[in-house]
N, CA, C and O atoms as CSV, one atom per row, in Angstrom:
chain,resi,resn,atom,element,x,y,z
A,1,UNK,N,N,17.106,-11.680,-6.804
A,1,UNK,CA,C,17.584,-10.432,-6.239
A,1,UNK,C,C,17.238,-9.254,-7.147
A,1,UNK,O,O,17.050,-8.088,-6.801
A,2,UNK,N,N,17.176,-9.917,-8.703
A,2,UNK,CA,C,16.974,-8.278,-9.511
A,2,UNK,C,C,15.623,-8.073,-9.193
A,2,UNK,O,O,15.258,-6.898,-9.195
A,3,UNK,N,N,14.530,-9.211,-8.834
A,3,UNK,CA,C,13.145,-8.712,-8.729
A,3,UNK,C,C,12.965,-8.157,-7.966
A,3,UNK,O,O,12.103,-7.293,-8.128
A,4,UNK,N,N,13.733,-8.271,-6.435
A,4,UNK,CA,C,13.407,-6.745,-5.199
A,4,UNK,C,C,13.754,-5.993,-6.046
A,4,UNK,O,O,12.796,-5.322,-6.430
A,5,UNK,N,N,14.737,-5.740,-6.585
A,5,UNK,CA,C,15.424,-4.146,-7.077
A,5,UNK,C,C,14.405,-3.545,-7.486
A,5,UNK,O,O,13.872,-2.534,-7.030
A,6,UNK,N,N,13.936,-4.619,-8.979
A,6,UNK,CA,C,12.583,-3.895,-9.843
A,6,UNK,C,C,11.328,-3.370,-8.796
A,6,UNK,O,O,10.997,-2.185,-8.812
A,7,UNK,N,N,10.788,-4.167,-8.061
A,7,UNK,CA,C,9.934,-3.890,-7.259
A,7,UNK,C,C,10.030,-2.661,-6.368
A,7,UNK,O,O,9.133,-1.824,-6.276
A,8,UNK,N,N,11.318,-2.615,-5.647
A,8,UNK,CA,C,11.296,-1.700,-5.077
A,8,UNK,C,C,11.332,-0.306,-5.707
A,8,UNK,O,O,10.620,0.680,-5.522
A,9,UNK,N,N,12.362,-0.523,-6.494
A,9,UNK,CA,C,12.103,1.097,-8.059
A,9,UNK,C,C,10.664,1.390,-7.772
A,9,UNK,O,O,10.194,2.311,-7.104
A,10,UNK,N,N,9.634,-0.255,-8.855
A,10,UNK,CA,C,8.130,0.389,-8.907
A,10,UNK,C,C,7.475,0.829,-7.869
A,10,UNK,O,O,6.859,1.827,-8.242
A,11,UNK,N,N,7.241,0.580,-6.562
A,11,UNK,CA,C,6.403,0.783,-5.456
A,11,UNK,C,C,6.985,1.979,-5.083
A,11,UNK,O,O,6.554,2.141,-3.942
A,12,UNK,N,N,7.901,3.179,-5.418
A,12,UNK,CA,C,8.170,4.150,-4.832
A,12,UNK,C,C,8.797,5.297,-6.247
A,12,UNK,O,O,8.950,6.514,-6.141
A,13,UNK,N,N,8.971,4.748,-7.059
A,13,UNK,CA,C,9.199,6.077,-8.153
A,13,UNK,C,C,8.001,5.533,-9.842
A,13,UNK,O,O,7.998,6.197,-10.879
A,14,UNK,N,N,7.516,4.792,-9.718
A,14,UNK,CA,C,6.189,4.671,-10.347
A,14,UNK,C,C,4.621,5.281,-10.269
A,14,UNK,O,O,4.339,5.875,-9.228
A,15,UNK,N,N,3.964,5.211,-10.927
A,15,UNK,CA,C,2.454,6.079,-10.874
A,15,UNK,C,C,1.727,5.149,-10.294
A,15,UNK,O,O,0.776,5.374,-9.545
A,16,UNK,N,N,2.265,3.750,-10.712
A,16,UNK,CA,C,1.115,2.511,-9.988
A,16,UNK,C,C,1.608,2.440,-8.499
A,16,UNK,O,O,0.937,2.156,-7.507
A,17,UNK,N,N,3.138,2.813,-8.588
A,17,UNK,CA,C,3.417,2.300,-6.812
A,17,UNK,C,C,3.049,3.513,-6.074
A,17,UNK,O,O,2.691,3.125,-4.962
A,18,UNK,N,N,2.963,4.764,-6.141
A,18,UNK,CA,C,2.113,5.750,-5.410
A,18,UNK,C,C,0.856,5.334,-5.291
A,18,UNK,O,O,0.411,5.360,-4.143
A,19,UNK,N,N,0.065,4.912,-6.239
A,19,UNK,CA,C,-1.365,4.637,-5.961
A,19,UNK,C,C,-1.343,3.172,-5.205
A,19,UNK,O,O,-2.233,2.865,-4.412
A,20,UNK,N,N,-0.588,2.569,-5.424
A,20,UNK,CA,C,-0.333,1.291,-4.201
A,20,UNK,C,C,-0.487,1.381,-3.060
A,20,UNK,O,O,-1.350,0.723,-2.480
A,21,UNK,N,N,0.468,2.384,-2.331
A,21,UNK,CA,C,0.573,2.758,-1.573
A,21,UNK,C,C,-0.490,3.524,-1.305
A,21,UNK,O,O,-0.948,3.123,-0.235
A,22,UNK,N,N,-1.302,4.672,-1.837
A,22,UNK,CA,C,-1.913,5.257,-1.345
A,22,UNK,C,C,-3.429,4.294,-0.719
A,22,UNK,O,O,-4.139,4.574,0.246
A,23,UNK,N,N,-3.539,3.182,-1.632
A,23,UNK,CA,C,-5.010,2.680,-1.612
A,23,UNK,C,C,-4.703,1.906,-0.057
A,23,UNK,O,O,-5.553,1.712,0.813
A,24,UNK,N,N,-3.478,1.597,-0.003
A,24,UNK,CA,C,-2.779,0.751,1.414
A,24,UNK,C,C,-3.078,1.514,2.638
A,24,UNK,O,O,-3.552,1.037,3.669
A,25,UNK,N,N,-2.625,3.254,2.342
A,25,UNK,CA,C,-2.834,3.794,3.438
A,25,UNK,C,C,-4.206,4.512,3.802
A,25,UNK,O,O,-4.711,4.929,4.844
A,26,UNK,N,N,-4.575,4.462,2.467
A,26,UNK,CA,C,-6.211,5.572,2.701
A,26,UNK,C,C,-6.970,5.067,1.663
A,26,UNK,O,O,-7.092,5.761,0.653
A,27,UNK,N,N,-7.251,4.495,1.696
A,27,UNK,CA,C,-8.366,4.114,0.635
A,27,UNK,C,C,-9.390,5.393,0.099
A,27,UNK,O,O,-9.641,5.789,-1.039
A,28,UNK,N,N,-9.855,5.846,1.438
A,28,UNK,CA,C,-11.089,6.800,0.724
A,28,UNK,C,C,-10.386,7.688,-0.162
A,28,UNK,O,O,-10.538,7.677,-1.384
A,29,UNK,N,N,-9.590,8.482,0.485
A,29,UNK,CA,C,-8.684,9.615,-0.087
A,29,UNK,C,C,-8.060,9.266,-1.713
A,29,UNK,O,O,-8.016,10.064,-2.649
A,30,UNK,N,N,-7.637,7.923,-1.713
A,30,UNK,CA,C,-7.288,7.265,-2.693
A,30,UNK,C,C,-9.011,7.262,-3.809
A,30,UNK,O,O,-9.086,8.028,-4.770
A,31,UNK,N,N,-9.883,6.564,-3.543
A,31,UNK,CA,C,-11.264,7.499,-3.804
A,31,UNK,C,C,-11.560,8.476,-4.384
A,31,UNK,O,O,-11.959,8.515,-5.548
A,32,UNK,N,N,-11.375,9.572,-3.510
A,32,UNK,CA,C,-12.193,10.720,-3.859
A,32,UNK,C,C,-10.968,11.056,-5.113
A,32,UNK,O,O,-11.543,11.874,-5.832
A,33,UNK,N,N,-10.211,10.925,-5.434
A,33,UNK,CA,C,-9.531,11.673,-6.162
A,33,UNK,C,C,-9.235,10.540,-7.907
A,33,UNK,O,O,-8.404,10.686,-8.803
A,34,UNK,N,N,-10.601,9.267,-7.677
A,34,UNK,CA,C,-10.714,8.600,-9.112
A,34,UNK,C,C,-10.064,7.265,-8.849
A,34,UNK,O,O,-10.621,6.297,-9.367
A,35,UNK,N,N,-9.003,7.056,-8.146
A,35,UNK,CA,C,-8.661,5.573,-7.872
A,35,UNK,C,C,-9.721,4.446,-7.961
A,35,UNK,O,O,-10.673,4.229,-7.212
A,36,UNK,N,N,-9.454,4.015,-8.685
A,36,UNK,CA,C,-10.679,2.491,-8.528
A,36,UNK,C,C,-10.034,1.719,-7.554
A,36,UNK,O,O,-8.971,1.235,-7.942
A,37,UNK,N,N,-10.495,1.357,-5.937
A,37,UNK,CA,C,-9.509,0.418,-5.225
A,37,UNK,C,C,-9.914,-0.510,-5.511
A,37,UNK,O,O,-9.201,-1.355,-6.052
A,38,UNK,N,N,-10.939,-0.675,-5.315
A,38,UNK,CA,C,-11.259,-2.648,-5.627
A,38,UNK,C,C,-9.846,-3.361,-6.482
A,38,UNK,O,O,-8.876,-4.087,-6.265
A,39,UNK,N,N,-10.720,-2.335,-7.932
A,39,UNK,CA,C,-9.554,-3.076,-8.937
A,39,UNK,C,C,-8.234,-3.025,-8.698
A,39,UNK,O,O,-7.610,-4.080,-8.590
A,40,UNK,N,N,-7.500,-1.598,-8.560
A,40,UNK,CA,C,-5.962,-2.020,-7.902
A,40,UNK,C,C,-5.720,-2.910,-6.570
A,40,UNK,O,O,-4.606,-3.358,-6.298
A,41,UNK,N,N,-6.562,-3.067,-5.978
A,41,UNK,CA,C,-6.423,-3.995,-4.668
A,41,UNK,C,C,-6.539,-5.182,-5.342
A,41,UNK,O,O,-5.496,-5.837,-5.358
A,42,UNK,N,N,-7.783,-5.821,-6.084
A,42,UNK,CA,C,-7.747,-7.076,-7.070
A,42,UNK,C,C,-6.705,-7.242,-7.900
A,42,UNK,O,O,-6.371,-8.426,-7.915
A,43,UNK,N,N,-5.972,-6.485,-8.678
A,43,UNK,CA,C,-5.208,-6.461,-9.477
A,43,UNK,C,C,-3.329,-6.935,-8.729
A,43,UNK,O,O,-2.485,-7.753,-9.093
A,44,UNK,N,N,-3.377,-5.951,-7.623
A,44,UNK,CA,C,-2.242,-6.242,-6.352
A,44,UNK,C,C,-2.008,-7.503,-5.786
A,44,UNK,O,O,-0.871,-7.944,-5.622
A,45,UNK,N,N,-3.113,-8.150,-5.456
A,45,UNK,CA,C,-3.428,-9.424,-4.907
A,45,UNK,C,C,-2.819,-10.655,-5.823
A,45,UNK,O,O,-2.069,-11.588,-5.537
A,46,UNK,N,N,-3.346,-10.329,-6.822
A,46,UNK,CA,C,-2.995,-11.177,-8.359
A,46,UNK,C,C,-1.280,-11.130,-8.216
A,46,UNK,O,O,-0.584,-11.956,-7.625
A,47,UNK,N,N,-0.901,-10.102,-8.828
A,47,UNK,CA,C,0.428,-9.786,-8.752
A,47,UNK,C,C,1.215,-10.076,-7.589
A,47,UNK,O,O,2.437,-9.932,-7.616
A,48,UNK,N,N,0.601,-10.478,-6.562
A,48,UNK,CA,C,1.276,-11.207,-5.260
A,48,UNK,C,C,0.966,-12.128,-5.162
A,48,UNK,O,O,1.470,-12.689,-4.189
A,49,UNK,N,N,0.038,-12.933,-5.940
A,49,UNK,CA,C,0.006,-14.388,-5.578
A,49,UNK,C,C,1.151,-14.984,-7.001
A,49,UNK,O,O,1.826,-15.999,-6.830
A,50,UNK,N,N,1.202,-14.323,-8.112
A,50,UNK,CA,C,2.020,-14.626,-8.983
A,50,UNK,C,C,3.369,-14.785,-8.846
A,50,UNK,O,O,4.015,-15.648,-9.440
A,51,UNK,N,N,3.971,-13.705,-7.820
A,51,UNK,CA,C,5.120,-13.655,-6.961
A,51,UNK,C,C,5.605,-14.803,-6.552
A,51,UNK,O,O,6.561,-15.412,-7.032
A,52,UNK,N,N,4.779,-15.168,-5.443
A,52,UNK,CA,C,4.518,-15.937,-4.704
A,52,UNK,C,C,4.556,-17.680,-5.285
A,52,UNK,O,O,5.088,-18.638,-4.725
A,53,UNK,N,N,3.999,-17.652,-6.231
A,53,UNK,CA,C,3.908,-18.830,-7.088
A,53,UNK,C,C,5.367,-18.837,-8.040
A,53,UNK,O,O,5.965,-19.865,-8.357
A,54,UNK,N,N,5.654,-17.860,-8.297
A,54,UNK,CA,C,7.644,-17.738,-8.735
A,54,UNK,C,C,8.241,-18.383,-7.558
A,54,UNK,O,O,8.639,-19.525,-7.789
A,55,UNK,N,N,8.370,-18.063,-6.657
A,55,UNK,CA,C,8.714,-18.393,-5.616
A,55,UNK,C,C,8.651,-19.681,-4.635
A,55,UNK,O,O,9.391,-19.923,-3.682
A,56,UNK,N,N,7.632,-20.393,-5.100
A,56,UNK,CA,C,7.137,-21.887,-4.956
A,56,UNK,C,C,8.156,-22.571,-5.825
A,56,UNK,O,O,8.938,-23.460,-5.487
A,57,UNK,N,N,8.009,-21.996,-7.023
A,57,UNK,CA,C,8.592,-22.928,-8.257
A,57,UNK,C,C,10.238,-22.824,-8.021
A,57,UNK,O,O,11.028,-23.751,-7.848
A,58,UNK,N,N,10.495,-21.393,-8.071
A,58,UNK,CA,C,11.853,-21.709,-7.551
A,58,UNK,C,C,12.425,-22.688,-6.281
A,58,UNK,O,O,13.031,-23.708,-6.610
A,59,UNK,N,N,12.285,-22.461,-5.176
A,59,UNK,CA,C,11.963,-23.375,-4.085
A,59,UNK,C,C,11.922,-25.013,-4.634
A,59,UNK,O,O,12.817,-25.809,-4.348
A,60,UNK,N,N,11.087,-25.259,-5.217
A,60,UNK,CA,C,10.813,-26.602,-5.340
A,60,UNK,C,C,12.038,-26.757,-6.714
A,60,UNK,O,O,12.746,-27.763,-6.757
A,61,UNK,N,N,12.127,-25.983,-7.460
A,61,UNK,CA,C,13.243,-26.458,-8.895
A,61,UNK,C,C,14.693,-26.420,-8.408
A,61,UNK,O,O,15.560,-27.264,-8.633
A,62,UNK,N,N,14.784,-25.454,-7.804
A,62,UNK,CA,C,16.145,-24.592,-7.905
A,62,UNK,C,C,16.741,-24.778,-6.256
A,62,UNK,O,O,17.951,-24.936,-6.096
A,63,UNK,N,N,16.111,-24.755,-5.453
A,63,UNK,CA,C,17.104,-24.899,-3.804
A,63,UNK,C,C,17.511,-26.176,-3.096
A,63,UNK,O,O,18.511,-26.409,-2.417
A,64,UNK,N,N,16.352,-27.038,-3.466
A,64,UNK,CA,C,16.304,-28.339,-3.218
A,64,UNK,C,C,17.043,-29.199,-4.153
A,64,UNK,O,O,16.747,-29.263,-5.346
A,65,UNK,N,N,18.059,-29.898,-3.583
A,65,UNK,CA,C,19.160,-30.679,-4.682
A,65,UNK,C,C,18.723,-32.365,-4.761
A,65,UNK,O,O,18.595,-33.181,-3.849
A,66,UNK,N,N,18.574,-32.496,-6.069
A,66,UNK,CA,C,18.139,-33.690,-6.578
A,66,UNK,C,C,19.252,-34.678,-6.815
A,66,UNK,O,O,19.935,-34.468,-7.817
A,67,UNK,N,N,19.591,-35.854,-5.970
A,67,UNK,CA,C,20.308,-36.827,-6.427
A,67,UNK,C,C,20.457,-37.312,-7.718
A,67,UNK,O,O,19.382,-37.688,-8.186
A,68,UNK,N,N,21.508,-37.450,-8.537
A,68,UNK,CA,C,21.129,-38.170,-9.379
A,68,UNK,C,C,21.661,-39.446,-9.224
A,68,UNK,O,O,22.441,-39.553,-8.277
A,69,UNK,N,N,21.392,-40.765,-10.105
A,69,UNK,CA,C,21.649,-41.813,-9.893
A,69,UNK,C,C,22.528,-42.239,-11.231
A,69,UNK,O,O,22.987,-43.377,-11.333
C-alpha cells in the first residue's frame, strides 16, 4: 500500500512523472522540447516489469498459505 502512495506522489508532483506522462500523451511534443523517449519509455518499461516481478514474489511468498507439517 505505501508503494501506490510513493508512486502516485512520483507520477504527478515529480520531474520524471511529468515527463512520464508527457512522453504517454505526446511523444513528439515531449521531443521537441529534449526528452529522450525511447530511453524514458525503455527505462518505464523496466521499472514496470520490476513492479511487477515484486508482485509475483509477493503473491507466491506472502498470500498463498503454506501448510506446515
Amino acid at each position: 500500500m505505501v508503494l501506490v502512495i510513493v508512486l502516485q506522489f512520483a507520477l504527478f508532483r515529480t520531474r520524471w512523472g511529468l515527463r512520464t506522462r508527457a512522453v504517454g500523451e505526446h511523444p513528439l511534443a515531449a521531443d521537441t522540447v529534449g526528452i529522450n523517449v525511447s530511453r524514458l519509455r525503455i527505462g518505464n518499461v523496466v521499472l514496470g516489469g520490476m513492479l511487477a516481478g515484486l508482485a509475483g514474489a509477493y503473491f507466491t511468498l506472502e498470500s498463498v498459505p503454506i501448510s506446515s507439517r
